[in-house]
NUDO-873158 format. One record per residue (C-alpha): x, y, z; residue in one letter; residue number from 1. Coordinates in Angstrom, 2 decimals, always signed. Each point is the difference from the previous one (the first is absolute). Layout:
NODE|c1|c2|c3|code|pos
NODE|X|Y|Z|A|NUM
...
END
This chain:
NODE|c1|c2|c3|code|pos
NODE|-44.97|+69.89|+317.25|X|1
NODE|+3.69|-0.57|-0.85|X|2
NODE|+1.64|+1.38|-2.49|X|3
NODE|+3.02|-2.10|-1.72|X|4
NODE|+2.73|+2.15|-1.20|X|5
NODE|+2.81|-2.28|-1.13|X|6
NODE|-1.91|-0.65|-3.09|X|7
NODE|-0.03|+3.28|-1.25|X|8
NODE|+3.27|+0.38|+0.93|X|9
NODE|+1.46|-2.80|-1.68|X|10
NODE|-2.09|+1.87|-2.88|X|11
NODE|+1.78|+2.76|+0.39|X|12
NODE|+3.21|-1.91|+0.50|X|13
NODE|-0.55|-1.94|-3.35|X|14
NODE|-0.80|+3.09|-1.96|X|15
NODE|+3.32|+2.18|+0.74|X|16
NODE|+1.53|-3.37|-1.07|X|17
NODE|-1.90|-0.48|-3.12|X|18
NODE|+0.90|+3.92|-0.29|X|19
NODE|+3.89|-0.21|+0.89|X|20
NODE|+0.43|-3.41|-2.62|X|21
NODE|-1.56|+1.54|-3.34|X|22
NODE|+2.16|+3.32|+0.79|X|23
NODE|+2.98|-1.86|+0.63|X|24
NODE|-0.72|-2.14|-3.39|X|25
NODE|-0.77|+2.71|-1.81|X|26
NODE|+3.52|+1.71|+0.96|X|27
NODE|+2.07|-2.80|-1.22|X|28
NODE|-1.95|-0.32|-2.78|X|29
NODE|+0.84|+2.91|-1.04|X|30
NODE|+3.44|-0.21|+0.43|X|31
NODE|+0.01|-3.35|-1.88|X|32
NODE|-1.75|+2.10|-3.06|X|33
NODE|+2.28|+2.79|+0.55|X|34
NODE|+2.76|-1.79|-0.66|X|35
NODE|-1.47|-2.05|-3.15|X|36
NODE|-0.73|-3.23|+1.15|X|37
NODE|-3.42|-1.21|-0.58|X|38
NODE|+0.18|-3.26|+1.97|X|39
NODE|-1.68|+2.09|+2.60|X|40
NODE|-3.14|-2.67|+1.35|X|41
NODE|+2.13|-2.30|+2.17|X|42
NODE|+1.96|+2.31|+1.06|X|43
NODE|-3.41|+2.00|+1.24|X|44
NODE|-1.53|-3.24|+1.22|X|45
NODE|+3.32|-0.22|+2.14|X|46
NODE|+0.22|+2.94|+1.56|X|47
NODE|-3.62|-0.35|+1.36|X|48
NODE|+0.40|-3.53|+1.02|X|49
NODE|+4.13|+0.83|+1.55|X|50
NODE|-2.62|+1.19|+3.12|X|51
NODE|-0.30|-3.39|+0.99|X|52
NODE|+3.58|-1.05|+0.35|X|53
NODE|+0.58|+2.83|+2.38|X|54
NODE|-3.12|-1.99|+2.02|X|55
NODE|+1.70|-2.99|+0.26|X|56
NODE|+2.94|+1.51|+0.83|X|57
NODE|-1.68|+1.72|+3.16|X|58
NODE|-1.64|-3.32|+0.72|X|59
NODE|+3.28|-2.01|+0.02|X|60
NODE|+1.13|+2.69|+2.35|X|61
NODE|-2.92|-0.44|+2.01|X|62
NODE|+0.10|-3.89|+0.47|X|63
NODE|+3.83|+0.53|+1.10|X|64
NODE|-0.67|+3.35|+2.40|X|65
NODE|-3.43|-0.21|+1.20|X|66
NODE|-1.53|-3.55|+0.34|X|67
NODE|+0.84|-3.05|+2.42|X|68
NODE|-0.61|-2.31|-2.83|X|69
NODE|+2.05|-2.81|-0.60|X|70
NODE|-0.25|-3.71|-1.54|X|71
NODE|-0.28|-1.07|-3.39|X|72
NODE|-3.84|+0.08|-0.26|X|73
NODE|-0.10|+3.40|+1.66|X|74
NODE|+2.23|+1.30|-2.65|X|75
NODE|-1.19|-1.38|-2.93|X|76
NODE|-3.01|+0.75|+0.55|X|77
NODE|+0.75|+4.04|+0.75|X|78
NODE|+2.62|+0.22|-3.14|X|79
NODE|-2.56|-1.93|-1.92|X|80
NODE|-3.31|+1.97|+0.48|X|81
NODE|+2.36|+3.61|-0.23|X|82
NODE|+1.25|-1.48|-3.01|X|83
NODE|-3.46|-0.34|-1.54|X|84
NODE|-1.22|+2.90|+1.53|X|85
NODE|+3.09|+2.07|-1.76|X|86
NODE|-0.71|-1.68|-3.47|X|87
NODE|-3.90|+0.95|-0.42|X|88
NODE|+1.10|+3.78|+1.90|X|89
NODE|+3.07|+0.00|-3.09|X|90
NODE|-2.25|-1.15|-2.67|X|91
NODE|-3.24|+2.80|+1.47|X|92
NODE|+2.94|+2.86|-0.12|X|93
NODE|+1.37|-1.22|-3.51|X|94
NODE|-2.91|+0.17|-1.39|X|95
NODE|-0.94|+3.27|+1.40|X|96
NODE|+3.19|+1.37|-1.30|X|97
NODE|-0.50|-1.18|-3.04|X|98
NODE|-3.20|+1.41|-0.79|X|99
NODE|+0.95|+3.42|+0.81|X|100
NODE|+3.10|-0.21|-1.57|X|101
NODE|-1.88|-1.17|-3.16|X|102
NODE|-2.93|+3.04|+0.46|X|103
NODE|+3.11|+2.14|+0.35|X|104
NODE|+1.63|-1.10|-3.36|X|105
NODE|-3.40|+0.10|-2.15|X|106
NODE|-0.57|+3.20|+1.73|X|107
NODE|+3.28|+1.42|-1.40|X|108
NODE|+0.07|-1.76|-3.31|X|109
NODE|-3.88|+0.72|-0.64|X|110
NODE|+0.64|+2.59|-2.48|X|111
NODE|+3.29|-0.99|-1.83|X|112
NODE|-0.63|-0.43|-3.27|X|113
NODE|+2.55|-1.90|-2.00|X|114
NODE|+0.18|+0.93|-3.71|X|115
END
């Protein structure tokens, strides 16, 4: 029998990510209550969904340094599929973000009471 490791190790991959976004939401979120403001749910959604910028980023650098591919088709086709690729990763991490930022903030405010 063979044994197929990549998948749990794009399990484990995908799970210090999941980890790494909520802390990183819950951080600035915290700074963003800290200092008063309580437009805090974009700016959560943002931070977790920043991640894929830095992707495309990387894969514009990797089209330029790395591949042999040129024409038009070539490209548009590469930038195209990275660009969807970087939208559905950028709304998955916003919306991770967001729901831990938002467990974070009921967590905190769960037993203010207002009189």
């Amino acid at each position: 029998y063979k044994f197929y490791y990549v998948y749990g190790f794009v399990l484990l991959v995908f799970s210090i990510l999941v980890v790494v976004t909520v802390c990183v939401s819950i951080v600035i979120t915290y700074f963003i209550l800290n200092a008063e403001d309580y437009r805090w749910p974009w700016t959560a959604f943002l931070s977790g969904a920043s991640i894929a910028g830095y992707v495309f980023v990387y894969a514009v650098y990797y089209f330029v340094a790395k591949t042999k591919m040129h024409g038009l088709l070539q490209t548009a086709f590469y930038f195209g599929q990275t660009a969807m690729t970087c939208a559905g990763l950028a709304i998955v991490c916003g919306a991770v973000g967001y729901l831990g930022a938002r467990a974070f903030v009921f967590r905190i405010y769960r037993n203010v009471k207002s009189d």
